[in-house]
Each structure stands twice: as C-alpha cells, then as structure tokens.
LOTILUM-175858 format. One line per field, with one value per residue: residue number from 1; residue in one letter; x, y negated, z negated of N, C-alpha, C in turn. Coordinates in steps of 0.05 Angstrom, whole numbers, plus 5000, padded with zeros to 4 digits. Atoms other than C-alpha are relative to their C-alpha. Layout:
nr = c(NUM | ...)
rest = c(A | ...)
neast = c(X | ...)
nnorth = c(Y | ...)
nup = c(Z | ...)
caeast = c(X | ...)
canorth = c(Y | ...)
caup = c(Z | ...)
ceast = c(X | ...)
cnorth = c(Y | ...)
cup = c(Z | ...)
# end
This chain:
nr = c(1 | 2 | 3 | 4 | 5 | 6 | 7 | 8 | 9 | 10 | 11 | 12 | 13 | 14 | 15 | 16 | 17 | 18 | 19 | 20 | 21 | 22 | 23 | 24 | 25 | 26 | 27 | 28 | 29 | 30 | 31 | 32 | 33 | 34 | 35 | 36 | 37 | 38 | 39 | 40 | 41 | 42 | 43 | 44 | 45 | 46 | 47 | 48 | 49 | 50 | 51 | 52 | 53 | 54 | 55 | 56 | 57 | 58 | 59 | 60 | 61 | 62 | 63 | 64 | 65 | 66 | 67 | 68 | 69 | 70 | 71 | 72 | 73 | 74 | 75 | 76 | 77 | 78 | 79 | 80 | 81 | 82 | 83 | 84 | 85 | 86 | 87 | 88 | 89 | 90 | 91 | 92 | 93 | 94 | 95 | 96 | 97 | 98 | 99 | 100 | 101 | 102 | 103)
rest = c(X | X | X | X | X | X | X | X | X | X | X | X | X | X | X | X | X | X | X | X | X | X | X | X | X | X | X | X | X | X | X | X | X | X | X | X | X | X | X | X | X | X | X | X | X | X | X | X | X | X | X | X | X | X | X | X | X | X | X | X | X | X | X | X | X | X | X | X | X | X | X | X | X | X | X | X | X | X | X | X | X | X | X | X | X | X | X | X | X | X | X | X | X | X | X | X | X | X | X | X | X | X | X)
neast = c(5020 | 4985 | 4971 | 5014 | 5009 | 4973 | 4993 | 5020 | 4996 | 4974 | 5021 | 5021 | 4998 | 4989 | 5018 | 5009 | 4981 | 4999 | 5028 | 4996 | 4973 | 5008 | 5023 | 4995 | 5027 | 5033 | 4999 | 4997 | 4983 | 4989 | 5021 | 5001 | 4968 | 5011 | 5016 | 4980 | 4974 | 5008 | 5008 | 4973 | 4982 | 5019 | 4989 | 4971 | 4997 | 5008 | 4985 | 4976 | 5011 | 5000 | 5024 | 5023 | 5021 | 5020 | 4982 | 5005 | 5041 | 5004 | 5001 | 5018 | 5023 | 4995 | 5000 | 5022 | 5003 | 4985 | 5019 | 5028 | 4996 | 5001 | 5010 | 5018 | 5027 | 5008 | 4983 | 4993 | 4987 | 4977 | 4984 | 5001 | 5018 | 5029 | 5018 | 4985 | 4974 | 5002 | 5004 | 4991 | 4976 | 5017 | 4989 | 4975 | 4990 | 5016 | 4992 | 4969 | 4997 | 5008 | 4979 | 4977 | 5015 | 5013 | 4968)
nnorth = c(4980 | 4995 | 4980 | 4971 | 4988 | 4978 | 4969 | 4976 | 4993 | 4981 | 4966 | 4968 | 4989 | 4979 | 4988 | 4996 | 4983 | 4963 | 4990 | 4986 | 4988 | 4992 | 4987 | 4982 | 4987 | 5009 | 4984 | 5004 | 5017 | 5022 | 5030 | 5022 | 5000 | 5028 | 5018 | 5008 | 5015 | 5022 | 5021 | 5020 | 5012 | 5025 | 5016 | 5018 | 5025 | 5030 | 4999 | 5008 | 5018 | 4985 | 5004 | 5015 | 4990 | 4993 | 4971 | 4994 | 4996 | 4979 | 4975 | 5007 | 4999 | 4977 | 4996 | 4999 | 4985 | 4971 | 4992 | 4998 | 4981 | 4968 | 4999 | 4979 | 5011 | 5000 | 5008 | 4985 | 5000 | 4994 | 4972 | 4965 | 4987 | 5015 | 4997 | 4999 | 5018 | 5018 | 5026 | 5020 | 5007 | 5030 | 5023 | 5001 | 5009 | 5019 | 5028 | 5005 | 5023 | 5027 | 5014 | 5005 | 5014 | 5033 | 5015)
nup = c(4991 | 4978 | 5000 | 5013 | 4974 | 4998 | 5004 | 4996 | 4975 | 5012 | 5023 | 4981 | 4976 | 5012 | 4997 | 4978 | 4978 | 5017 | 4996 | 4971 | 5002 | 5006 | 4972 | 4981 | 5003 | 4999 | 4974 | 4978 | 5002 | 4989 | 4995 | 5024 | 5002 | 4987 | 5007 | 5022 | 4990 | 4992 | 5020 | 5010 | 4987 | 5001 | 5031 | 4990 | 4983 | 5017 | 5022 | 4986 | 4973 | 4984 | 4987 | 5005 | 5016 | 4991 | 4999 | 5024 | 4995 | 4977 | 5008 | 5014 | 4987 | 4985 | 5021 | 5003 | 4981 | 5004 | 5038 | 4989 | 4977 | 5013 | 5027 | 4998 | 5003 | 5028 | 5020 | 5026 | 5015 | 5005 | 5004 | 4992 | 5012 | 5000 | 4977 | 4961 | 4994 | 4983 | 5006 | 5020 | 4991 | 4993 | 5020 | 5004 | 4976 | 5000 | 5019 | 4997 | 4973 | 5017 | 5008 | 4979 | 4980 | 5022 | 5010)
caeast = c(6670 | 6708 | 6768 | 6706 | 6671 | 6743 | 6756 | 6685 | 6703 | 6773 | 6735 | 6683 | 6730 | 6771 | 6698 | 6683 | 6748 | 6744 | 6663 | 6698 | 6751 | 6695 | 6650 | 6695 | 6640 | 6585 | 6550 | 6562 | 6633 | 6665 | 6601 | 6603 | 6678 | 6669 | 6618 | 6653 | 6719 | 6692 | 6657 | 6723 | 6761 | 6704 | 6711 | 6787 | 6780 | 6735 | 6775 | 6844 | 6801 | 6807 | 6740 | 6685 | 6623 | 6587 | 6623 | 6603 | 6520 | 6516 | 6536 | 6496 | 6435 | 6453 | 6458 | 6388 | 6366 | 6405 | 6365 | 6302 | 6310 | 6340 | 6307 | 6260 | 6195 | 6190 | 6231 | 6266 | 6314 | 6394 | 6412 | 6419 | 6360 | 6303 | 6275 | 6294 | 6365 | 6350 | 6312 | 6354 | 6423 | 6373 | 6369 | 6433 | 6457 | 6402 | 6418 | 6499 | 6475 | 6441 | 6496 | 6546 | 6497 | 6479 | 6565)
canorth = c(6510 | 6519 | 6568 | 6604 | 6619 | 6646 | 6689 | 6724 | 6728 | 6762 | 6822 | 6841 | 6842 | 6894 | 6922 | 6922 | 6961 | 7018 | 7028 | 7037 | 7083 | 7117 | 7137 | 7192 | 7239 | 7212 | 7247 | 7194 | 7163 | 7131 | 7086 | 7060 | 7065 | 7007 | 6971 | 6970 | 6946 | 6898 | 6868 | 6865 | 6834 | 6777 | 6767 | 6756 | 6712 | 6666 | 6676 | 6653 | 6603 | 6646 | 6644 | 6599 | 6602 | 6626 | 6694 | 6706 | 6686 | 6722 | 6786 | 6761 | 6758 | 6826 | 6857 | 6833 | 6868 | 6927 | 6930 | 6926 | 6977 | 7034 | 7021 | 7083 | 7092 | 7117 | 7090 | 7146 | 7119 | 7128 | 7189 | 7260 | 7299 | 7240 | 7251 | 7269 | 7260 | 7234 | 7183 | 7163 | 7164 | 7108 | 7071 | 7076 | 7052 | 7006 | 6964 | 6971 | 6924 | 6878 | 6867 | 6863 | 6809 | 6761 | 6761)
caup = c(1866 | 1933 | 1899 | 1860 | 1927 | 1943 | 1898 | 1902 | 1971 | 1948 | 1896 | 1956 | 2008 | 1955 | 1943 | 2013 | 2038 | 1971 | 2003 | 2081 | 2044 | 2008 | 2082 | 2094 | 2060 | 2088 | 2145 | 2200 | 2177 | 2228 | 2237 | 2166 | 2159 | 2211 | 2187 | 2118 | 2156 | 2196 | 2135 | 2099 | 2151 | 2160 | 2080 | 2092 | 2142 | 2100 | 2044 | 2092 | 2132 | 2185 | 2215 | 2228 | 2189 | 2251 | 2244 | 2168 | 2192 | 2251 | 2218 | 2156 | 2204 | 2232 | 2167 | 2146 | 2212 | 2198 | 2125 | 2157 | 2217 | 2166 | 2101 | 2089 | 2097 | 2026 | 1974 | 1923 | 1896 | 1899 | 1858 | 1889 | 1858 | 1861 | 1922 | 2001 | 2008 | 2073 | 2038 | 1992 | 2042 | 2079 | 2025 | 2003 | 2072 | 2080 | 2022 | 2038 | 2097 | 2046 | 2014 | 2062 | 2094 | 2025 | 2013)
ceast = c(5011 | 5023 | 4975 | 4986 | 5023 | 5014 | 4986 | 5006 | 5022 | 4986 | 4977 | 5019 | 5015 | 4979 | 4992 | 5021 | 5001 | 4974 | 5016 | 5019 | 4985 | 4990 | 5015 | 4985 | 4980 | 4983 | 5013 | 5034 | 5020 | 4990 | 5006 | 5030 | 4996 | 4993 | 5018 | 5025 | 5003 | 4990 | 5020 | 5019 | 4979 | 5004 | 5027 | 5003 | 4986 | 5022 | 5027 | 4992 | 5003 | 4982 | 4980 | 4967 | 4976 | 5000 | 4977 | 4955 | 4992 | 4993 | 4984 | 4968 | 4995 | 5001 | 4968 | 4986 | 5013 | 4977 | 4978 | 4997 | 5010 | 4985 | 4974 | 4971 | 4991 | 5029 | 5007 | 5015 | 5031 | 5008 | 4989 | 4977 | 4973 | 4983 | 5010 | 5024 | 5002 | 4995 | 5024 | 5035 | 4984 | 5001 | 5020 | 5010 | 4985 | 5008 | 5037 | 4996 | 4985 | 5020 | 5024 | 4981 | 4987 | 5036 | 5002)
cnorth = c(5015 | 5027 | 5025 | 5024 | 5018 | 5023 | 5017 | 5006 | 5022 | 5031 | 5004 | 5002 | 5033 | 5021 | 5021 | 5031 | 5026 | 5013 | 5004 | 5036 | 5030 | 5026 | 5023 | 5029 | 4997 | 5012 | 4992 | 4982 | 4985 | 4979 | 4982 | 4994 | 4971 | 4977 | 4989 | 4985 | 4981 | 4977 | 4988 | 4985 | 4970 | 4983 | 4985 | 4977 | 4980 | 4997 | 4985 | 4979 | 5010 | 5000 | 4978 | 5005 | 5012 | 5024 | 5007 | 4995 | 5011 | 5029 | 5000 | 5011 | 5037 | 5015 | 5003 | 5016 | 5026 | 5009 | 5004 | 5024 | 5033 | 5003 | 5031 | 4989 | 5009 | 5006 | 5026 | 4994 | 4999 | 5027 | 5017 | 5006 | 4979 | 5005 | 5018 | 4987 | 4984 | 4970 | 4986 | 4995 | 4974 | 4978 | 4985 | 4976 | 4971 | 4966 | 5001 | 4971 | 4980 | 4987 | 4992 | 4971 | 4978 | 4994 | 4985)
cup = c(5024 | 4996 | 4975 | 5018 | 5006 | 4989 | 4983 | 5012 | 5006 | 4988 | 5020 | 5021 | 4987 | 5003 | 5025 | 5012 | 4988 | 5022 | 5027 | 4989 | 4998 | 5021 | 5001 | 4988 | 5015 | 5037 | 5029 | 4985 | 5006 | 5010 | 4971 | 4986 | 5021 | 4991 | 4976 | 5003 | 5008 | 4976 | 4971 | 5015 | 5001 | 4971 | 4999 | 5010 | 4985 | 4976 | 5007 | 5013 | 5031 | 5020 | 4993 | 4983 | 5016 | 5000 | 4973 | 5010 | 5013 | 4990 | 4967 | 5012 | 5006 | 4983 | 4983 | 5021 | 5002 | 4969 | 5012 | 5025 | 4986 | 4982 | 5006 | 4997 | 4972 | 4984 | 4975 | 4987 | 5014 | 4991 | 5014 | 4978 | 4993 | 5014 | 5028 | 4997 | 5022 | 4998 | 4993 | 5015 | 5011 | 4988 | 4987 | 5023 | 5007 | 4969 | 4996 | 5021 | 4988 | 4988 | 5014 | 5014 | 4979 | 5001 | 5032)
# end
C-alpha cells in the first residue's frame, strides 16, 4: 500500500507542476504559479521522504480554508459561456485548493 500511496503521490506532483505551468494565462499568475509549485514540491517531498507529515496537513488544512474563503457565492459551473466568468474562475480556483488539500 505504501509504494501505491507513492506513486499517486508521483502522477499529482506531475499533475500539480503541468497546472503551475498552465497559470501563466490566468489573470493573477504568479500567485497560483506558486501555489501550484509549492504543492508540487510538498508532493515530492512525501514521495522522497523528504518531509514530515506535518508539512502535507498543514497545507492540507490551509487548502480547505483557501476553498472556503474563494468558493463563489453562486456556483456556475467551469466552462467559459455558463455563467460569470468571475464565477466560474472562483470556482475553478476554489476547487484547485480542494484538491491540492485532499492529495
């Protein structure tokens, strides 16, 4: 179970580092260029033993708190042409920090 954990941990930090590579569209992108970076280097480090597991919950915690503080106040969706793009970059963003924060 130990080398399966590992190499999920391997395919999001890949994940993780295409989505920092991705931000450089994105209105604010040397905040989520960041975020994205930081949350592949954290994967690494579990992945290498690298870090302690208080690293990976911390920014877990922080993460859930990041979801909750952007999430919109009205849900459209993801694609371009559903709603408010405002919304839906929110959302977008908002559930990048969900996921970044269950791996």
């Amino acid at each position: 179970m130990k080398h399966f954990f590992k190499f999920v941990g391997g395919v999001f930090a890949i994940l993780f580092f295409f989505s920092a590579v991705l931000q450089y569209n994105d209105p604010d992108p040397l905040f989520w260029i960041a975020i994205y970076g930081i949350a592949t280097l954290i994967t690494l480090g579990f992945v290498f033993n690298k870090v302690s597991y208080k690293v990976p919950a911390l920014v877990g915690l922080l993460g859930v708190i990041g979801f909750i503080l952007i999430f919109p106040e009205k849900f459209e969706g993801f694609a371009i042409g559903q709603g408010d793009i405002k919304n839906i970059e929110e959302a977008r963003e908002a559930f990048g920090l969900l996921i970044i924060s269950m791996v």
